[in-house]
C-alpha positions as CSV (number, residue, x, y, z in Angstrom):
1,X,-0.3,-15.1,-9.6
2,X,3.1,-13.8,-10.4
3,X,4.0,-10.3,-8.4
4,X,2.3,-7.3,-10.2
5,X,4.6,-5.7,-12.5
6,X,5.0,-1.8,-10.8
7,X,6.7,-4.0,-7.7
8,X,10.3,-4.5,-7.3
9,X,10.1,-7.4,-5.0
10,X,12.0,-10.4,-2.8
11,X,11.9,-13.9,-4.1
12,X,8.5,-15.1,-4.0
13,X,9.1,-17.3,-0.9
14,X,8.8,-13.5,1.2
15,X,5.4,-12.4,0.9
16,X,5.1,-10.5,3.5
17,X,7.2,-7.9,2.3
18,X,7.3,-6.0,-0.8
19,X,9.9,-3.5,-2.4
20,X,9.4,-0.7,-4.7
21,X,11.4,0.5,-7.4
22,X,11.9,4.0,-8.5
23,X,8.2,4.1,-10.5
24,X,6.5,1.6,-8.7
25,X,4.5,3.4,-6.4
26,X,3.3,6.1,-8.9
27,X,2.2,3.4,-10.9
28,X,-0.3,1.8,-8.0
29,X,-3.5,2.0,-9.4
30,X,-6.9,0.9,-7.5
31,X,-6.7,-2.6,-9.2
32,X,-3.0,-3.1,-8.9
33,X,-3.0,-2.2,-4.9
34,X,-5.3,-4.5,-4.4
35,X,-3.3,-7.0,-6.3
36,X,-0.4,-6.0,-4.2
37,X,-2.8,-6.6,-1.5
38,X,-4.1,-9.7,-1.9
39,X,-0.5,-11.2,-1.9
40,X,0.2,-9.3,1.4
41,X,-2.3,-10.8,3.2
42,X,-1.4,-14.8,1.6
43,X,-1.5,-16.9,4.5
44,X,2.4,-17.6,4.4
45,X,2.9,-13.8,4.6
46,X,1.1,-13.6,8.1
47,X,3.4,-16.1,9.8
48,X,6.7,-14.9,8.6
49,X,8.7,-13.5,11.4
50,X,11.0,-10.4,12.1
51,X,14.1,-13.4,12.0
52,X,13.0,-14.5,8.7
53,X,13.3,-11.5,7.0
54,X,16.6,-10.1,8.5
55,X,18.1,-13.8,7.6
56,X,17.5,-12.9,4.0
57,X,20.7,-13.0,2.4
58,X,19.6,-11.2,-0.4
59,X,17.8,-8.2,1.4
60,X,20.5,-5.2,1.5
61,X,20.8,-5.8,-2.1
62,X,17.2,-5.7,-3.0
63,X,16.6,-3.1,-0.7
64,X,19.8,-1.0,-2.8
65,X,17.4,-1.0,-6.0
66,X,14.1,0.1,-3.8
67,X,12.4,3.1,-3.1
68,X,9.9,2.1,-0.9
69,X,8.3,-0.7,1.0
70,X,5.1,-2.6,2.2
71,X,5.3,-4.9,5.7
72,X,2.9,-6.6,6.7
73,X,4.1,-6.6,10.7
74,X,5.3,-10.3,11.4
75,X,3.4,-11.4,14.5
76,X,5.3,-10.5,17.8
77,X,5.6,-14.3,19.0
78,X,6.6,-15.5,15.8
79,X,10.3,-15.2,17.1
80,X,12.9,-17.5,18.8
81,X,13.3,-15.6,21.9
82,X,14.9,-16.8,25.2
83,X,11.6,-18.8,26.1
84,X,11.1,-20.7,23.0
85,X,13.0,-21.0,19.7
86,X,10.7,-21.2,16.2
87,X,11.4,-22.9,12.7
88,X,13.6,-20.6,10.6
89,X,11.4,-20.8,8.1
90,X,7.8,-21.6,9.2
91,X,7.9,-19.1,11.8
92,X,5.1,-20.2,13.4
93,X,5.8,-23.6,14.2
94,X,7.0,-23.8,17.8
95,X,10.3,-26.0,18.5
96,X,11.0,-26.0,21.6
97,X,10.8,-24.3,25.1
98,X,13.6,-23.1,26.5
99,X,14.6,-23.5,30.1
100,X,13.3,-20.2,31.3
101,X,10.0,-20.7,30.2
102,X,9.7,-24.4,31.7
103,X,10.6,-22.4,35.3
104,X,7.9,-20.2,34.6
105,X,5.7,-22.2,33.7
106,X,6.4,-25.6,35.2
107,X,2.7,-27.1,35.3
108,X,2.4,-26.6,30.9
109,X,3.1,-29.9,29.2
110,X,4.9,-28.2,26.3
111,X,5.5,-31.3,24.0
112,X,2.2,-31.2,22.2
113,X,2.3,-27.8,21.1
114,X,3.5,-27.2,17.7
115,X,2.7,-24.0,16.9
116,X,3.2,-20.3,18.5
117,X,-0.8,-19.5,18.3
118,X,-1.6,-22.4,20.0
119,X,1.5,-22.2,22.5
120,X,0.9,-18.4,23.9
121,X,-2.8,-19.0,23.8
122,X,-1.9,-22.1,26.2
123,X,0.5,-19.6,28.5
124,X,-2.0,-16.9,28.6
125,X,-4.8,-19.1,29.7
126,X,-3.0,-21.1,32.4
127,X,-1.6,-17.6,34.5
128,X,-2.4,-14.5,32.5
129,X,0.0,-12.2,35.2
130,X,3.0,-14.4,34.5
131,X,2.7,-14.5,30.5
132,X,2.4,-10.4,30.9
133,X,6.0,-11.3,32.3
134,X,7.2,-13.3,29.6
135,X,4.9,-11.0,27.1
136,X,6.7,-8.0,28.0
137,X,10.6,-9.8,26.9
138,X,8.8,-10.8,24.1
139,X,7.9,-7.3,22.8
140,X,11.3,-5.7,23.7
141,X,12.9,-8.6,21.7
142,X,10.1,-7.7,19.0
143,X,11.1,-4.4,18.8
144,X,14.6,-4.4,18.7
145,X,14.3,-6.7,15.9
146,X,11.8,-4.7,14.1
147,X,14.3,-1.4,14.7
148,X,17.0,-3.4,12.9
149,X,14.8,-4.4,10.1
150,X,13.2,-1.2,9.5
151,X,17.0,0.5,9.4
152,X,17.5,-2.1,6.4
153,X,14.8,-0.8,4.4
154,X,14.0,1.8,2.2
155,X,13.0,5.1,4.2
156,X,9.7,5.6,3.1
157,X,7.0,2.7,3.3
158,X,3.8,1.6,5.2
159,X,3.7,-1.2,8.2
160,X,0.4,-2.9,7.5
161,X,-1.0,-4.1,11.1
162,X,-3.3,-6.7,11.1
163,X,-6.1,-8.0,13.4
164,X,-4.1,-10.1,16.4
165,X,-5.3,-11.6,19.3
166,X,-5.8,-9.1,21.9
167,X,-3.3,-10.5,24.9
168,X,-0.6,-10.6,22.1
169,X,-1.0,-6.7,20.5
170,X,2.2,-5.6,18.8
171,X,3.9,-2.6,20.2
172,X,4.8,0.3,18.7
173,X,8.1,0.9,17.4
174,X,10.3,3.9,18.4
175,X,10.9,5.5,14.8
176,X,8.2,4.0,12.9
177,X,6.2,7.5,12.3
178,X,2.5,7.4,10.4
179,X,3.6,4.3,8.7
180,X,1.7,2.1,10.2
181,X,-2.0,1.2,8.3
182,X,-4.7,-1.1,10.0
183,X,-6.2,-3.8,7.6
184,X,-8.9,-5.6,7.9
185,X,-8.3,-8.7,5.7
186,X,-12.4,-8.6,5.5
187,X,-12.9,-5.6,3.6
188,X,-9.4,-5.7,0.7
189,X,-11.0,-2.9,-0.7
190,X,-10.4,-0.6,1.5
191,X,-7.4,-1.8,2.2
192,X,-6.1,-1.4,-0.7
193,X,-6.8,2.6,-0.9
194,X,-5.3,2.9,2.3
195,X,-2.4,1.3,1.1
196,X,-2.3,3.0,-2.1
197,X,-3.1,6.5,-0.4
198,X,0.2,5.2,2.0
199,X,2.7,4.6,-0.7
200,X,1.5,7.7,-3.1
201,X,3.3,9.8,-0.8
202,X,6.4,8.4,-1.8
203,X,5.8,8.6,-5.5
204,X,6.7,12.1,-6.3
């Protein structure tokens, strides 16, 4: 499905975050936010990372043209970070484990996990007290990141926060304001007024 016409948006391969032009937003009807919706919540836009979309070459352009913006918030260990480094592109594929992480976790067998999910749940299950430790660089990274992202894009827009496993919450961001909507990828319908109530603010 190609992106609904009222959105100024990336290149299709970033669907996790949409750009609005000038009249976008005001034209964000029921049926069309939950258009815009369902393309949010595509399975690729839940694994992209912070990196991936402050790699994006063609992002300050875009973002020049755009009035406002949707995010769906990239999962916090979807990140190379000084435990682990990810695939630039599949952010949740997990590469390798850096030497700070093997010290800190010297009994974990890293080489058969591919993926972050499957990586933190492994950390978090073997000591839960020291993956707070490594949780907590994590999340600074995270937010730092996210700071720099969100001072790229337009100044009005929603952060759409979805459902994560509860030992790896996302934190808040200093700056971030109301903007941030929870979704429950179960129930699109009301996820789409709450995004549509989010971005008619800007419309005026």
């Amino acid at each position: 499905m190609p992106p609904p016409p009222a959105a100024r948006g990336l290149p299709p391969r970033h669907r996790g975050l949409l750009l609005l032009g000038p009249r976008g937003a005001a034209r964000l009807d029921s049926r069309l936010a939950r258009r815009v919706l369902d393309r949010l919540l595509a399975p690729k836009a839940q694994i992209e990372g912070v990196d991936f979309h402050l790699s994006a070459p063609a992002l300050p352009e875009a973002v020049a043209q755009a009035q406002a913006f949707a995010l769906v918030l990239p999962p916090l260990g979807n990140l190379s970070n000084p435990f682990y480094s990810v695939h630039p592109r599949r952010n949740d594929r997990f590469i390798a484990a850096r030497a700070p992480l093997k010290a800190l976790f010297p009994e974990v067998e890293f080489g058969p996990l591919a993926f972050t999910g499957h990586a933190l749940g492994t950390l978090a299950a073997a000591c839960p007290e020291r993956f707070c430790e490594m949780r907590r660089l994590i999340s600074a990274t995270w937010v730092r990141r996210m700071q720099r992202l969100l001072a790229l894009l337009p100044p009005h827009g929603v952060l759409l926060d979805l459902p994560t496993a509860p030992w790896l919450p996302r934190p808040t961001i200093p700056g971030e304001g109301p903007r941030r909507i929870c979704i429950d990828p179960e129930a699109r319908g009301d996820g789409a007024e709450l995004l549509r109530a989010g971005l008619l603010g800007y419309a005026a």
